[in-house]
N, C-alpha and C positions, 0 to 999 in steps of 0.2 A: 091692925097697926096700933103699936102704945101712941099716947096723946101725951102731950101735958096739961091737954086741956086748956090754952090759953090765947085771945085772941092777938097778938100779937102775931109779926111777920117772921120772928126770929124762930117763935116757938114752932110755927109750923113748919120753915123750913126743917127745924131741927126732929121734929115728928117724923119726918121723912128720908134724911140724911144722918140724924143724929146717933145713930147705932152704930158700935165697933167693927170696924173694915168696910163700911159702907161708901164714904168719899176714899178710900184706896181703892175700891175696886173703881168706881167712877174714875180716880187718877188713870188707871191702866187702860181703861177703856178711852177716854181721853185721850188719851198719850200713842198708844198702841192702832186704835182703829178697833177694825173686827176682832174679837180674841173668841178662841175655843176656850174651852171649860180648861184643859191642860195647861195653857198659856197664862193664865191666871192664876192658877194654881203655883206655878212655878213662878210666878211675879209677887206673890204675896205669900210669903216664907214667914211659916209660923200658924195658918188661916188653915181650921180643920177643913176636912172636904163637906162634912154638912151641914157646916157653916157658910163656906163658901156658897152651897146649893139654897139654903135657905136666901139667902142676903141676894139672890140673884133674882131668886122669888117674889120676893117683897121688894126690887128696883126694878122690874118687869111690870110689878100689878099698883108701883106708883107716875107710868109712865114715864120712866127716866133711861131704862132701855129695850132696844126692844131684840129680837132672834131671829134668826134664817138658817136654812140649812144651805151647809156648804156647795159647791157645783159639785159634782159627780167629776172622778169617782169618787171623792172624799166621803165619806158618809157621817159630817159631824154637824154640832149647831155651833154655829158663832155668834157670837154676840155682838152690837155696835149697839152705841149710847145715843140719843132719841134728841130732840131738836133741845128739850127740854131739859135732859142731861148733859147734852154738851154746853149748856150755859152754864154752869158748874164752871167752866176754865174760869171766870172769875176769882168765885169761890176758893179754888183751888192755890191758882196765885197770889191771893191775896194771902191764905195762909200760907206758904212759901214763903212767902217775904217776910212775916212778921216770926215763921220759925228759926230763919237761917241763927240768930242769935244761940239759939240750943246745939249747933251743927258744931262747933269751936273744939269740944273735944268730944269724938265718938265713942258709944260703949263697945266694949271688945267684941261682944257677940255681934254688932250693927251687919246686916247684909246690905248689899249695895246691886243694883241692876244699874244697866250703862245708860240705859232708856232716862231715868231718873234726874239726868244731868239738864234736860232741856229746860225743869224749871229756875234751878239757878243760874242757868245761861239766859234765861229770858230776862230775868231782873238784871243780870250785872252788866251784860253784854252789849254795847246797842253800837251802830254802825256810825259811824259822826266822818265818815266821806263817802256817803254813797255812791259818786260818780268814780271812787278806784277802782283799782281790779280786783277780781276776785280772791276769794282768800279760802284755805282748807287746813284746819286743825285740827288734827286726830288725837283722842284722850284713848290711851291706853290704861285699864285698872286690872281687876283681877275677874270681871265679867269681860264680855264680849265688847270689843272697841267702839268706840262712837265719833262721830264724826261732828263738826261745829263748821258749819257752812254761811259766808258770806259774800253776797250780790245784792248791787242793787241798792242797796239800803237796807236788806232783809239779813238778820241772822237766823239761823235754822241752824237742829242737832237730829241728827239721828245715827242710829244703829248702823253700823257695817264699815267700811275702811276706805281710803281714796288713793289714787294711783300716783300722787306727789303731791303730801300736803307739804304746806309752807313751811307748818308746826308740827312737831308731833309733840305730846307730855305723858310723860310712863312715870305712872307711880301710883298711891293710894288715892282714893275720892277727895279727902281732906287736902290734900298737897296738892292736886288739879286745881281745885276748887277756890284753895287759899293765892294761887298766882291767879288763876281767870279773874278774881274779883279784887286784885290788886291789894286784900289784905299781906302779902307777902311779895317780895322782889322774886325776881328769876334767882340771884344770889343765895338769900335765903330758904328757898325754897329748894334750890342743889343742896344748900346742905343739908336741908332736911332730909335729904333722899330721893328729888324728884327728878327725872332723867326728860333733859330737856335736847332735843336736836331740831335743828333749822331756827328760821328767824324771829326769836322772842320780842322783838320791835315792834312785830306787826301788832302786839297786843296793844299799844296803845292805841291804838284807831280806834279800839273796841272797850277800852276800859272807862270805871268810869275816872273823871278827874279829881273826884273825893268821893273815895269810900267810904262805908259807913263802918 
């Protein structure tokens, strides 16, 4: 493992994390749970494969994750992120939050997975009636739809579809993104080309009351 050689907390985290695609594949695993070698591969668009193989290597032998094989019949290894890598969700969201500034306008090439929405839904999102009813928003983009689920007091997103959301939003990541967090109106955000069906009201439960 390279060093910086420096006793500081920063430097050794960064000993360990600090190498390219090393906190994304942590994001993935994170995010995702168990992933095969394929799953990741396909989640990190751009990441040679022995690259990927290496970087798996050296977050295995710095205990941050660890391996199993699949149940039978499968015959593959999955991977899940270790007590010690899941404490990364910090990490993680904290750069989240301090990158959305960069998000304002996308480069043309930017790929986008659906999974990826949970951590700007976690900063903007947050529930301020717990004891309502429940609520189901479906983000349609050009990946696989996801779904933004509130009870309870809890928001949650994940992967897959629901059988009557409240909301649904179909359009690019940006224009999702740009109404979920109240930088843009519903108004706005139609014109820009975002396709909005059912109750856009409900966003305010969840917004916040000054965006940043």
């Amino acid at each position: 493992m390279r060093t910086y050689g420096q006793y500081c907390s920063v430097a050794k985290a960064l000993d360990v994390v600090g190498d390219r695609w090393t906190l994304l594949i942590m994001r993935e695993l994170i995010l995702q749970g168990r992933c095969r070698y394929t799953d990741l591969k396909d989640a990190l668009p751009g990441i040679a494969t022995n690259l990927l193989a290496e970087r798996l290597r050296d977050l295995e032998a710095a205990g941050l994750i660890g391996r199993e094989d699949a149940a039978p019949p499968v015959a593959t290894t999955l991977y899940h992120p270790s007590e010690a890598g899941a404490g990364l969700i910090r990490v993680l969201t904290a750069l989240g939050e301090w990158g959305i500034r960069y998000m304002a306008q996308p480069a043309d090439r930017d790929e986008f997975r659906s999974h990826w929405f949970a951590f700007p839904v976690s900063l903007f999102l947050h529930d301020r009636e717990p004891d309502g009813p429940p609520l189901a928003i479906e983000l349609r983009t050009t990946d696989r739809p996801a779904v933004i689920e509130v009870a309870g007091g809890e928001v949650r997103t994940r992967v897959g579809t629901t059988p009557s959301p409240d909301l649904v939003l179909r359009g690019t990541p940006q224009l999702v993104l740009g109404l979920l967090s109240a930088h843009m109106t519903s108004a706005q955000a139609r014109a820009a080309g975002l396709e909005i069906e059912g109750d856009v009201a409900i966003l305010a439960r969840l917004q916040p009351a000054d965006p940043r």
